[in-house]
N, C-alpha and C positions, 0 to 999 in steps of 0.2 A: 282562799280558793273560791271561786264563781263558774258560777255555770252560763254558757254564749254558749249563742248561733255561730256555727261555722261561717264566715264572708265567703266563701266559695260553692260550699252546696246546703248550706243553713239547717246544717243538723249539728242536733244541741251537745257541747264536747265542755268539757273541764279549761280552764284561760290555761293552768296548767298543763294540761298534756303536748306531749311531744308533736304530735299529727293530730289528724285529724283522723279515726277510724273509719269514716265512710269515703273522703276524698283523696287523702295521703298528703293535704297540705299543712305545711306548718304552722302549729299554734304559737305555742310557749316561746318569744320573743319577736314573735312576728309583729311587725311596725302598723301593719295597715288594721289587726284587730285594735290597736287605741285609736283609730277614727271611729269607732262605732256608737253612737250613745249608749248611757250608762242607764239602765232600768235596776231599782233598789226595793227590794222588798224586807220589810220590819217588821218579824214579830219576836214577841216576848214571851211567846210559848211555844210547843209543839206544834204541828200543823201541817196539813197537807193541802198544797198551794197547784190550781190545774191553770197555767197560762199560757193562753196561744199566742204568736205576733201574725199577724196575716195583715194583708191587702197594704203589701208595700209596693213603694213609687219612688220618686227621685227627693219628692218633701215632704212627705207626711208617714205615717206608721201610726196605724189602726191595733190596739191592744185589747184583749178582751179578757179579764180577769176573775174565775169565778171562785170563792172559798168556800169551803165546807168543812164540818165541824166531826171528827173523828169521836168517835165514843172510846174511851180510856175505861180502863180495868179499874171498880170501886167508884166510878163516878156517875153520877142519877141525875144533872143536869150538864146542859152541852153550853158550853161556854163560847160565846162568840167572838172567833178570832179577829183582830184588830190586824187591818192591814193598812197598810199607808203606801201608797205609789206614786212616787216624785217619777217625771221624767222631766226632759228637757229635749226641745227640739232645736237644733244651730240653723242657722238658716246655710245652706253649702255656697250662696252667691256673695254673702257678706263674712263668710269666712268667721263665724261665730261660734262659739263654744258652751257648751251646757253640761253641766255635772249632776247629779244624784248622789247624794253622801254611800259612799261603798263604806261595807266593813267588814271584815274577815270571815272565810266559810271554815268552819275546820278543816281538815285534813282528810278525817276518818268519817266524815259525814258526803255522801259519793253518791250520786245520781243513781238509782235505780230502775233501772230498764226494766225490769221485771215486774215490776209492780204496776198496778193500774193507775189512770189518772186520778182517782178518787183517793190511792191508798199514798202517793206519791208525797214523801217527810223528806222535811228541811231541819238539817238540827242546827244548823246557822241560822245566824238571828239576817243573817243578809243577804241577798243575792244582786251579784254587780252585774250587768252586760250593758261592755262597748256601743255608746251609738252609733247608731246610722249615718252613714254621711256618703248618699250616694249609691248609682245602682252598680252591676257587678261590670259594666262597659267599662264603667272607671279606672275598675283593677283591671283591664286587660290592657289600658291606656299605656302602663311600663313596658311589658311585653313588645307590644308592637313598636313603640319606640328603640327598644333592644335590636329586634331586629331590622330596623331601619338604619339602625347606627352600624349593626353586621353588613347589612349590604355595602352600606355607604364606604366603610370599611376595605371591604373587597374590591370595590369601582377601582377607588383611591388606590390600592397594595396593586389589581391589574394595569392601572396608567401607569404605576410607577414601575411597573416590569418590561412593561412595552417599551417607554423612553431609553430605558438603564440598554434593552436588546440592542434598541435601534442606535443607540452613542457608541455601543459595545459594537456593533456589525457595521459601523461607520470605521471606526477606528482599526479593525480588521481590517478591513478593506484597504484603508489605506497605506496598512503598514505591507502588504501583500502587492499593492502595487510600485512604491515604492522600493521593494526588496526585486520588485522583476523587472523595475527601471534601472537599476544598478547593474543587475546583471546583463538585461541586454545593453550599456554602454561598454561592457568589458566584451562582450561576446565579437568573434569575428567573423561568427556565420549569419549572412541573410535574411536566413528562413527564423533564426530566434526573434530580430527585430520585426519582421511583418508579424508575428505571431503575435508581441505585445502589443503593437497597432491596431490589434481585430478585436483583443483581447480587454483593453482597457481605451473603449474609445470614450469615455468619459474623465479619462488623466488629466491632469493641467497640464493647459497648452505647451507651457516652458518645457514640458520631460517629452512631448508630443514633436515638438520642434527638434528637440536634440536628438532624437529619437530615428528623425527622418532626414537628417545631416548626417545620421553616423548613415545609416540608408545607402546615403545617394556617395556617397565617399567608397563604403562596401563593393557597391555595385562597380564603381567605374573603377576600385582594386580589383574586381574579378575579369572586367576589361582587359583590364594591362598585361595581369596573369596570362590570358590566354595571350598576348600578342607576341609576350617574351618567352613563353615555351614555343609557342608554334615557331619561331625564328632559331632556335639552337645558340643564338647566338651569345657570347659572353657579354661584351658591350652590351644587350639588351635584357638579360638579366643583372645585372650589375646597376642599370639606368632602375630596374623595377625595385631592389634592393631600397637602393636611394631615396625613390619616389614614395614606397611604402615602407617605413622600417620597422611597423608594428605590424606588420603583415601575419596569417596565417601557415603564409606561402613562402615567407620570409626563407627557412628552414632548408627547404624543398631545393629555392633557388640556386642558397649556399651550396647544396650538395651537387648542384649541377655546374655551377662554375671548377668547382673541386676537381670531376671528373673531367672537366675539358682539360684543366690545364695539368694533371696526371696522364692524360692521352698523350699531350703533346710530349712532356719528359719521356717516358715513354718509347715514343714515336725517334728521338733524337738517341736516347741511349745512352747518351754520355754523362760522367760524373759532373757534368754542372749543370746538366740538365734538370738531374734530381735533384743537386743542391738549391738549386733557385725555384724547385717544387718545395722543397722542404723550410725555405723561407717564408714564402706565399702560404704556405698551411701546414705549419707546426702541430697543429693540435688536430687534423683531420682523420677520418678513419682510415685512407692512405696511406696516412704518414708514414706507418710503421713498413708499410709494401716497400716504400719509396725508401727507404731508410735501408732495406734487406738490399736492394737492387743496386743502391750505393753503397754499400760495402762488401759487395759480390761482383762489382764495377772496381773500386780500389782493390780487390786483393788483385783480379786478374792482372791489374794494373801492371808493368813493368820499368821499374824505375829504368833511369841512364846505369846508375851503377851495375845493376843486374845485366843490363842490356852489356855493356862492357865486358863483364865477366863472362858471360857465356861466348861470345866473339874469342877471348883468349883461347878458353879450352875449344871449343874447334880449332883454329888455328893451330894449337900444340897438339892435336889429334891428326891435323894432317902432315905437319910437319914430321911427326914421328913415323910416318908411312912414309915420306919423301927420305928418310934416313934408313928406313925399313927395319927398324928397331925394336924389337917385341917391347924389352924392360919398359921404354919412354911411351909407346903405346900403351901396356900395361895400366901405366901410371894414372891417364887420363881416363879411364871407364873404370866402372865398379867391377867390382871378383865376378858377377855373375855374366859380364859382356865381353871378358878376357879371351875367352874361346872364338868369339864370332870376330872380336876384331884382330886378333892374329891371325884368323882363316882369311878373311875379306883381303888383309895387307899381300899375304901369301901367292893369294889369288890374282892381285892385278896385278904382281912382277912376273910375266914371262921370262923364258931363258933369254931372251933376247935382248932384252931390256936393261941396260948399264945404268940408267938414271930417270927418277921423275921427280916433275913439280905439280905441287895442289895450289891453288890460289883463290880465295873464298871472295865472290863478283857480290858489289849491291844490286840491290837494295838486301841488308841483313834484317832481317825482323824475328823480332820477341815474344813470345807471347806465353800467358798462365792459365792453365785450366783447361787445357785442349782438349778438345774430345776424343776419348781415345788411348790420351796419355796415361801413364803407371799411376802418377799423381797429381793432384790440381795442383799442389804446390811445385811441381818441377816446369819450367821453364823451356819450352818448345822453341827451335831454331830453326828456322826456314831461309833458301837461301841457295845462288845455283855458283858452283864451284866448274874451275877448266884443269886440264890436266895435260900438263908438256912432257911427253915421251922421248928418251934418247937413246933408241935403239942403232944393232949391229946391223939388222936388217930393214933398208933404206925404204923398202917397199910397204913394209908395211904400216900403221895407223902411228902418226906422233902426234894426237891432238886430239881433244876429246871432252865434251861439256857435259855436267852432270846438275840433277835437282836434288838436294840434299834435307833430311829430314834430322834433326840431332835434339832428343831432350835429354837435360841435364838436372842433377837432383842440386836442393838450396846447398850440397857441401861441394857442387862444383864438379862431381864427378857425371861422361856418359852415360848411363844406363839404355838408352836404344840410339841405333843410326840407322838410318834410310839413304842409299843412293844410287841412284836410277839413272842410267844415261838418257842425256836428248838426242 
């Protein structure tokens, strides 16, 4: 163990100790105390050794060494200590090295602070201290290089954050313009494509061009639009269909042609009316009206057979009056008109009367669902009938024209009659 000067604030510390008591810097393996030169001190007895180092510089070191002779317990002369001091100076520009033979301090032999310079014992035969090599600017020379390499550090780690932002907010960008050049190509409104015009006037030209084609295309479909609404016309929505098929207005169009040509079925009324609506637009929201209307058009419908059949039964309802027959009248009305049509028969034979004829005049017509009638399903008979009189007395009425009203039920029987003289 040796006793050295602190290199930081040159108070005198063990090579061994941890810090440094007065600085807090580190001794015991610190690299920069073996630059110090080595000063050796040799005796071969006890001693008390007072050495100053003073009046240092960057090459030289002034030592001044003075011994003095301790009086010992039983001893009557003073014995003159033998000191021997080697140093060695390195020169710091030629990078030279100087040693003084070190040798071992005890352990248990410990610097004493406490004692005076005069009383101050070496029980080691040696004391080593690190040379010199250089002033303390030298040891701050790391330091500042440290934090030169921190800055420089930092410059470097800032550029590299700003580039990495600026690649990163290039790349956004473009993926953001890109994503709204897409969609204003699918867009059918106007006002989205000026918007990405205002919005990315730095795009590439090529999205800038296509940009302003869809534009000018847009604009002159919202032309048309108006031309073909303001006309009502079919032929001119049908021409804008054609001309735009990717239209917004497309839609719109369809629903207007829809509605003309339901007007006109409509408008006609008849069952092929709607049929050749329901051609034209199978799948329309119409459809189903037009569908209701054609088969509330077929039920009213009267076929020939029907038409047929109901002509018989009048005919045998008047026939049976011309024979003035209750049973054969009976026959032809349901239970519930038996009363009014044997009354009515009753009624137009006066006593005078030997014989009539009914004979049923065209045009005869058919019809279902009259209004008015018992039932949609029963079959209305319209229709003006004459009547030949062949009375006793000569003067009065043998001829006589009637408007006849007759609905029959689908089993063929009367259920009301109407007849009204003209």
């Amino acid at each position: 163990m040796a006793l050295i000067s602190c290199p930081e604030c040159g108070h005198q510390v063990s090579d061994q100790a941890a810090i440094c008591p007065s600085c807090g810097i580190k001794i015991a393996g610190n690299p920069a105390i073996n630059s110090y030169r080595h000063i050796v001190f040799d005796s071969n007895s006890n001693s008390n050794i007072n050495s100053d180092i003073v009046n240092e510089d960057k090459n030289d070191v002034d030592v001044a060494a003075t011994p003095s002779i301790d009086e010992k317990e039983n001893d009557t002369a003073a014995k003159p200590m033998q000191q021997q001091l080697q140093w060695s100076i390195g020169e710091q520009n030629e990078g030279t090295k100087s040693e003084i033979s070190e040798s071992n301090v005890n352990d248990e032999n410990v610097y004493d602070d406490n004692k005076t310079d005069d009383k101050r014992k070496y029980d080691d035969d040696t004391l080593t201290i690190p040379p010199y090599r250089g002033t303390s600017s030298q040891y701050d020379e790391p330091k500042k290089n440290k934090g030169l390499i921190m800055m420089l550090s930092f410059i470097i780690a800032l550029v590299v954050c700003i580039v990495a932002y600026w690649l990163w907010s290039n790349a956004t960008g473009e993926k953001r313009e890109q994503q709204r050049y897409e969609e204003a190509m699918l867009s059918t409104n106007v006002q989205d494509l000026k918007d990405y015009l205002v919005e990315f006037n730095d795009a590439p030209q090529e999205h800038r061009d296509s940009v302003n084609a869809r534009l000018t295309v847009l604009t002159q479909e919202d032309a048309d639009w108006s031309n073909a609404l303001a006309s009502g016309s079919k032929s001119k929505l049908a021409d804008f269909i054609k001309t735009h098929p990717q239209s917004l207005h497309k839609g719109e169009a369809e629903d207007l042609i829809d509605s003309i040509d339901f007007s006109t079925a409509d408008r006609k009324g008849t069952p092929e009316a709607y049929a050749e609506y329901l051609k034209i637009h199978p799948d329309s929201r119409r459809a189903a009206m037009a569908q209701e209307y054609l088969d509330n058009k077929k039920a009213k419908e009267v076929t020939a057979q029907e038409k047929t059949t109901t002509r018989d039964i009048c005919k045998r309802f008047f026939q049976a009056i011309n024979a003035h027959n209750d049973e054969k009248l009976c026959s032809t009305v349901t239970s519930d008109a038996e009363q009014n049509a044997i009354s009515f028969m009753n009624k137009l034979y006066k006593s005078d009367i030997t014989n009539m004829n009914w004979h049923i005049l065209d045009p005869f017509k058919v019809s279902k669902g009259v209004e008015g009638s018992s039932d949609p399903a029963n079959l209305v008979a319209t229709f003006d009938a004459e009547q030949n009189i062949e009375r006793t007395e000569a003067s009065l009425e043998t001829y006589a024209k009637y408007a006849v009203t007759i609905e029959v039920t689908p089993e063929g029987k009367i259920t009301k009659f109407n007849v009204k003289k003209k």
